[in-house]
C-alpha positions as CSV (number, residue, x, y, z in Angstrom):
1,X,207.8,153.8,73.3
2,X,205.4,152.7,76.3
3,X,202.9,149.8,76.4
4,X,200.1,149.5,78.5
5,X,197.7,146.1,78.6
6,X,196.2,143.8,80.4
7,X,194.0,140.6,79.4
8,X,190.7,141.1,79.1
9,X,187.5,139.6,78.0
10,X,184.9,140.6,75.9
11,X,182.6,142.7,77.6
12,X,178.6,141.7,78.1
13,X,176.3,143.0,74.6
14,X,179.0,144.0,72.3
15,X,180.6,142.3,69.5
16,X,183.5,144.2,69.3
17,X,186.7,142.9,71.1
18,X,187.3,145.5,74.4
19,X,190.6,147.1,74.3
20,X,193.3,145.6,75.5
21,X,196.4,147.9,75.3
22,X,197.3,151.5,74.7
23,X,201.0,152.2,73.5
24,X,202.3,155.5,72.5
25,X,205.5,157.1,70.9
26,X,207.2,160.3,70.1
27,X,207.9,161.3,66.9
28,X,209.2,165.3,65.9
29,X,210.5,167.2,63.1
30,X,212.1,170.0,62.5
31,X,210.0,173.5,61.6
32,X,211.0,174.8,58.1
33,X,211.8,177.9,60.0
34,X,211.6,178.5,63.8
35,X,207.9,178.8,64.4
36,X,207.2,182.1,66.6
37,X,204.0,183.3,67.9
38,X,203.6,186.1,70.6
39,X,203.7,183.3,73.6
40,X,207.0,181.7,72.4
41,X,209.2,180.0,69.5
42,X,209.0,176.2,68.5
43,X,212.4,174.7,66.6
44,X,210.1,170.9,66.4
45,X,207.1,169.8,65.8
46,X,206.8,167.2,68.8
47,X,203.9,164.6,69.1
48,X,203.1,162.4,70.9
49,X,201.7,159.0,68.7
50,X,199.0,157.1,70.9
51,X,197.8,153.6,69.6
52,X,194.5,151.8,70.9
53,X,194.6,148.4,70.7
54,X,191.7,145.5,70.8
55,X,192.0,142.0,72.0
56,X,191.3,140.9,68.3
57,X,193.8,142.7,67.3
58,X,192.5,146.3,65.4
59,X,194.6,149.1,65.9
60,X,193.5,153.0,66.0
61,X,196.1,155.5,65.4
62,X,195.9,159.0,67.3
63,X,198.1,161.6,67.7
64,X,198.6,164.7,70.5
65,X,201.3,167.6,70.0
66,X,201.7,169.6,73.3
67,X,202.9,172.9,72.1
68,X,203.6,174.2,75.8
69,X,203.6,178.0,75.2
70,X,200.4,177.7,74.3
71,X,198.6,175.2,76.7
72,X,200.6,174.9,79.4
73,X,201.1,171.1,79.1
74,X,204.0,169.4,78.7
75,X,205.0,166.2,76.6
76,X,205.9,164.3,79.7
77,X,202.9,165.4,81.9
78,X,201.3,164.3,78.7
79,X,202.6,160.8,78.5
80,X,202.0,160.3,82.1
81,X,198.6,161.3,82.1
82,X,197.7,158.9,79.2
83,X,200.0,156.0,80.7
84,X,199.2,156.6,84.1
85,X,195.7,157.4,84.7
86,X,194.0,157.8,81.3
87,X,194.8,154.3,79.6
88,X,194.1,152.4,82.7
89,X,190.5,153.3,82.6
90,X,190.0,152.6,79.1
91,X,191.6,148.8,79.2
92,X,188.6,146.2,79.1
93,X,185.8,149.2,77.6
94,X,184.0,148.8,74.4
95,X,186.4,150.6,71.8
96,X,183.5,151.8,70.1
97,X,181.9,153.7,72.8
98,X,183.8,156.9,72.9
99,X,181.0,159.5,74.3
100,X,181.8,156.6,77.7
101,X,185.1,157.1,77.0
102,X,185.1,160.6,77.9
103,X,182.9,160.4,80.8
104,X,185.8,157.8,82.2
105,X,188.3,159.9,81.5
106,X,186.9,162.9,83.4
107,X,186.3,161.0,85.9
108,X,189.4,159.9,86.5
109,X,191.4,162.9,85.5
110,X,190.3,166.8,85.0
111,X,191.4,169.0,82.6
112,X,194.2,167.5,80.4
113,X,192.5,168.2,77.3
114,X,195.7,167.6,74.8
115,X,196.4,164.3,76.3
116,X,193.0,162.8,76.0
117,X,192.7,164.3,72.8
118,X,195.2,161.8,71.5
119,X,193.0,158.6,72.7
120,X,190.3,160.6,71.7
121,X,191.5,160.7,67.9
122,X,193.2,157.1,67.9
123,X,189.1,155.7,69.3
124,X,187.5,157.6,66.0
125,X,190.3,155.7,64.1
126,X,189.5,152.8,64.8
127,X,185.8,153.0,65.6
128,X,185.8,153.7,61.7
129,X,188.2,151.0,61.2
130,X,185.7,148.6,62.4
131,X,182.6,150.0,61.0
132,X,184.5,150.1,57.5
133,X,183.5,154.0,57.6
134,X,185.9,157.2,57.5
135,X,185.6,159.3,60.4
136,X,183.6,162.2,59.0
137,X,180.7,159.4,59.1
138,X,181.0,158.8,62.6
139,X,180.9,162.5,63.1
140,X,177.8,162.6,60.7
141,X,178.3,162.5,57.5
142,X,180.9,164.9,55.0
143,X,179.0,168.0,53.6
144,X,182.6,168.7,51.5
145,X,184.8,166.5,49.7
146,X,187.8,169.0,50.5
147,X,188.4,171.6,52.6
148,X,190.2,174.9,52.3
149,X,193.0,175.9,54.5
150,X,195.2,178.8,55.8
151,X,198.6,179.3,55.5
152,X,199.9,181.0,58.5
153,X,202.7,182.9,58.3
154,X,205.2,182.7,62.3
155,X,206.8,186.0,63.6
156,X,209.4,187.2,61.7
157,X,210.6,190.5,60.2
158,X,208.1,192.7,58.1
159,X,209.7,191.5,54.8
160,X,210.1,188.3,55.7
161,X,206.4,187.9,56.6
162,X,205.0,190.2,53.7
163,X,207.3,187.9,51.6
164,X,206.3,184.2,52.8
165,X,202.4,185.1,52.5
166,X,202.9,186.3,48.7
167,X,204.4,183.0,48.2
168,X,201.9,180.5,49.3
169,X,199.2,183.3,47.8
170,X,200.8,182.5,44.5
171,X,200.7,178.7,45.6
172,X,197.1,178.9,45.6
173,X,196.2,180.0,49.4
174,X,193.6,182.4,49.7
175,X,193.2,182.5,53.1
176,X,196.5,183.9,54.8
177,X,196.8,184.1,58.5
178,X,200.0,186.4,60.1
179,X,200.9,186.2,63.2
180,X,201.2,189.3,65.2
181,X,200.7,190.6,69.1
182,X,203.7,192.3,70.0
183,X,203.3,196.0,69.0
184,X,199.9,197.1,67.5
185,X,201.8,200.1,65.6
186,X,204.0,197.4,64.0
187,X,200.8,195.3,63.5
188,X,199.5,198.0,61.4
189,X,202.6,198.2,59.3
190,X,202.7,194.0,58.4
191,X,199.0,194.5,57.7
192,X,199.5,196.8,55.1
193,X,202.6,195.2,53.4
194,X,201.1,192.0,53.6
195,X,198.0,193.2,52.1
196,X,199.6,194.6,49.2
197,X,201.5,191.4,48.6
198,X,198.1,189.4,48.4
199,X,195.7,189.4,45.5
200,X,192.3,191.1,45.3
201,X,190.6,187.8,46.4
202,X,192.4,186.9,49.0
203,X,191.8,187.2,52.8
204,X,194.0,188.1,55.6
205,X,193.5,187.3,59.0
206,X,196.1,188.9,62.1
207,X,196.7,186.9,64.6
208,X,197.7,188.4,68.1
209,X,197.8,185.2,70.7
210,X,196.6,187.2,73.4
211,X,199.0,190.4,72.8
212,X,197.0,193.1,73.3
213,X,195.4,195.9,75.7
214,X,192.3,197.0,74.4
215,X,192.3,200.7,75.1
216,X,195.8,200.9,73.3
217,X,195.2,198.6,70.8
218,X,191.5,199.6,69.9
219,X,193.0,202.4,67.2
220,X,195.7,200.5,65.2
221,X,192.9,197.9,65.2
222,X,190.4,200.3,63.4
223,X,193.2,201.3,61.0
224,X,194.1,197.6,60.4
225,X,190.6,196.5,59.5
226,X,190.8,200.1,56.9
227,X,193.6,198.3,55.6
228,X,192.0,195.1,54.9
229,X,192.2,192.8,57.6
230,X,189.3,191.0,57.2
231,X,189.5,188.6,60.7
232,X,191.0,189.0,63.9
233,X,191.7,186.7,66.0
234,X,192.1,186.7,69.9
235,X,193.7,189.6,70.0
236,X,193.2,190.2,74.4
237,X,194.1,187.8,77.5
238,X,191.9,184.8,77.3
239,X,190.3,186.4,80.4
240,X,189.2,189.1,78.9
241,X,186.0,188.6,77.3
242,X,184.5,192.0,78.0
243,X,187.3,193.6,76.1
244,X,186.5,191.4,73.7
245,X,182.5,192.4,73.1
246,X,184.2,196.2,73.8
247,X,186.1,195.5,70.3
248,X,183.7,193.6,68.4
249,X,181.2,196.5,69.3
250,X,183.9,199.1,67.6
251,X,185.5,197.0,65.0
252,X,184.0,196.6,61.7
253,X,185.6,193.0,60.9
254,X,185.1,190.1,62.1
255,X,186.5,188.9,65.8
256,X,187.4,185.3,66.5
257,X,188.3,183.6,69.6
258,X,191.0,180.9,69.9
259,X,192.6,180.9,73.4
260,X,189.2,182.0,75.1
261,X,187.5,178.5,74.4
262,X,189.4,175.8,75.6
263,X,185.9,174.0,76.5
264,X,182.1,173.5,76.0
265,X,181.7,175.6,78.8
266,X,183.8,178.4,77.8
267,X,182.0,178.0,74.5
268,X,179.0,178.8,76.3
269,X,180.2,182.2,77.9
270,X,181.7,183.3,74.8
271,X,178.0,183.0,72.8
272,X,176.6,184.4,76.8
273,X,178.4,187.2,76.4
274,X,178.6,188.3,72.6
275,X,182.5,188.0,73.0
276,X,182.9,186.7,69.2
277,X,181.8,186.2,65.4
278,X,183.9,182.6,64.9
279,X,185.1,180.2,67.6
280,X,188.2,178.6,66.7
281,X,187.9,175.0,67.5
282,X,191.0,173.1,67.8
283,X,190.6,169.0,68.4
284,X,194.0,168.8,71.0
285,X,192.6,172.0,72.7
286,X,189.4,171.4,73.9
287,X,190.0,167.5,74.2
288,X,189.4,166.0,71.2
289,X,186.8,165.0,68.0
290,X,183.4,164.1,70.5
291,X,184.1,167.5,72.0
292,X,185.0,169.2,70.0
293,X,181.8,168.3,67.5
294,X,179.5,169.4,70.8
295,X,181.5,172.7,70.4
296,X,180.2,173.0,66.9
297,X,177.0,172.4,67.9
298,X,176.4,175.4,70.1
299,X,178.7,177.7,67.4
300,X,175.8,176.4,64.9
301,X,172.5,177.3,67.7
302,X,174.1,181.0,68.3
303,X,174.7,181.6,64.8
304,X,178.5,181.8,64.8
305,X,180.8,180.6,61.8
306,X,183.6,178.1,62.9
307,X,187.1,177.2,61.9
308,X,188.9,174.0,62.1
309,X,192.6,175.0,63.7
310,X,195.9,173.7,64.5
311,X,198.3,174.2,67.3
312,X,199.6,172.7,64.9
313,X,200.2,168.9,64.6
314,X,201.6,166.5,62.3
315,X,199.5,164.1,60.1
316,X,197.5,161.9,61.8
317,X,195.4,164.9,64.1
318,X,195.9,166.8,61.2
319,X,193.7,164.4,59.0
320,X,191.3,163.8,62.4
321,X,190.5,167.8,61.9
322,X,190.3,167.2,58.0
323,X,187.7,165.2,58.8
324,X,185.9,167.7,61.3
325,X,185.9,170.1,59.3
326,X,184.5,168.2,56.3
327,X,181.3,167.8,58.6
328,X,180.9,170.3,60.6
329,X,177.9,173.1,58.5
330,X,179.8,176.0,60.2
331,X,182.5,175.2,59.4
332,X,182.9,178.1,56.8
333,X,186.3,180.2,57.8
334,X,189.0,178.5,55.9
335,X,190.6,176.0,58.3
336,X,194.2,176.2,59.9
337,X,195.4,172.4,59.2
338,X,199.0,173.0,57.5
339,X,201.3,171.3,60.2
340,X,202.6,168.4,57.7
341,X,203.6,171.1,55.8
342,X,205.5,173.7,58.0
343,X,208.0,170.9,59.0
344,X,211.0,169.7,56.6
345,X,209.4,166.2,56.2
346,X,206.7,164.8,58.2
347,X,207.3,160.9,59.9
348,X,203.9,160.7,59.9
349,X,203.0,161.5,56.1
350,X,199.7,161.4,54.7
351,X,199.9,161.5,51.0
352,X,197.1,163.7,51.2
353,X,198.7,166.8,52.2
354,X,201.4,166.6,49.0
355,X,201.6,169.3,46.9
356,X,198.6,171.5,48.9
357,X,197.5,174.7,47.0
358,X,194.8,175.8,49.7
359,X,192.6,172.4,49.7
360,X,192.9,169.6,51.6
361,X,190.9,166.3,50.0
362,X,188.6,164.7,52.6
363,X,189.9,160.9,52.9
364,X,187.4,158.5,51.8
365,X,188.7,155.4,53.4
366,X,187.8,153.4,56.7
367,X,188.8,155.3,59.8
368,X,191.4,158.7,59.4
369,X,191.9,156.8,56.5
370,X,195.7,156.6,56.8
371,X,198.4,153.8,57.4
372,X,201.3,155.0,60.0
């Protein structure tokens, strides 16, 4: 554990008390299974706990998970940019302003979405900890009083994969997400096992994480949507957003973009450019809930459908996207938020994500509404 403070007073036309230390954590658990996309293989779930402290002693909770084949950033470079740079400019603020917050920390630092996305979190915490409010309040109110989620099913062998997704189908999931990106012909092959595993009603999304080259992908991916893939998501290099509007001018399904939009800005080129349907919008990805709410705001102007993801974490940024996704209108593509439940026992343990058949319960009480 690290602790950063410093005395402060209470700053001029505000009656909350400032903030007065930030102290984070790790915490991990072990994956069910060995969690394998395209990009690599995670054994643990690692996160990184971040607590925001006031001088009259409120606490918010936050939590970052820096899955490294996927952004690049590391749990120590992490730590150090919260400890080192991030923290520091927050000590002595108003806890409750949190769009200042942001403009601090890019100030100070640029980029380093996943570790302000953990202040980021533990600010809504305990802005609605203060106000006596639950985060989807803050964010503007909850249109839904539970959300639906994915299960997403790692790399594995085509029985193995066909077989996990007809299990959580029969659990009640009718969303199923299956990872993919390696070989399109092979892609082809899990679509159509896994699709006759699933019921009627339920939809199946492939998931390639960047693994493909359009001109020898573009076939299998006509025969895959034939099949019944009904949502594809990022299946070319992040770069490549003119492949992209090449496939979503040939495919008949839906085309979604995940590592493409790592910002407001790249939201912007994406809608620019007609390079997607859906924009997945993951809180740790592009920085956390302020941003990633202004994210949903342009997906709602140019008309596109949004979903809620997951790197994925454990159960405090889990609930923080529970929360999003509760008040976000387009948010209409079942949501990715099954982290708690792809580890062996999570340390951080909402209650909330017991027993899950497919819908999450939005929390009702002040803040993420959760006690770690």
């Amino acid at each position: 554990m690290s602790v950063l403070s410093h005395p402060v007073g209470l700053p001029a036309g505000t009656g909350s008390a400032p903030i007065s230390a930030v102290r984070t954590r790790v915490v991990s658990a072990p994956y069910r299974r060995p969690f394998r996309i395209s990009s690599g293989v995670s054994k643990d779930l690692i996160s990184l706990v971040v607590e925001v402290h006031t001088a009259d002693g409120v606490v918010g909770i936050g939590e970052t998970s820096p899955m490294t084949a996927y952004t690049g950033e590391t749990l120590a470079g992490v730590t150090a940019a919260i400890e080192e740079h991030l923290a520091p400019a927050l000590i002595g603020r108003d806890p409750l302003d949190r769009a200042g917050a942001h403009l601090v920390m890019d100030a100070v630092l640029r980029g380093q979405s996943v570790a302000k996305s953990g202040l980021d979190i533990a600010l809504h915490d305990l802005a609605g900890r203060l106000s006596g409010w639950p985060v989807h309040a803050l964010l503007g109110g909850s249109i839904r009083d539970r959300v639906q989620t994915t299960w997403v099913v790692g790399l594995g062998t085509l029985d193995e994969m066909a077989a996990e997704a007809a299990e959580y189908a029969a659990r009640g999931f009718r969303h199923i997400k299956v990872k993919g990106g390696h070989d399109p012909a092979q892609d082809l092959e899990l679509i159509r096992a896994v699709r006759s595993a699933l019921p009627a009603d339920a939809e199946l999304c492939l998931d390639a994480n960047e693994g493909y080259d359009a001109t020898v992908a573009l076939p299998y991916l006509a025969k895959m949507s034939a099949a019944g893939m009904t949502l594809l998501e990022q299946p070319l290099p992040r770069w490549d957003l003119a492949g992209m509007v090449r496939l979503r001018e040939r495919l008949d399904v839906r085309l979604m973009a995940d590592e493409s939009m790592h910002s407001l800005h790249d939201a912007l080129e994406i809608v620019r450019r007609g390079a997607a349907d859906v924009l997945n919008i993951k809180i740790l990805k592009v920085g956390g809930l302020h941003r990633a709410l202004q994210i949903a705001h342009v997906a709602e102007a140019a008309g596109l459908a949004v979903k809620i993801g997951s790197m994925p974490e454990l159960g405090v940024a889990t609930l923080a996207a529970v929360h999003l996704a509760a008040a976000v209108p387009g948010a209409t593509v079942a949501a990715d938020l099954v982290g708690p439940l792809m580890v062996l026992a999570d340390p951080l343990a909402p209650t909330v994500f017991a027993d899950c058949n497919g819908w999450i319960d939005v929390p009702t009480r002040p803040g993420l509404g959760h006690d770690v």
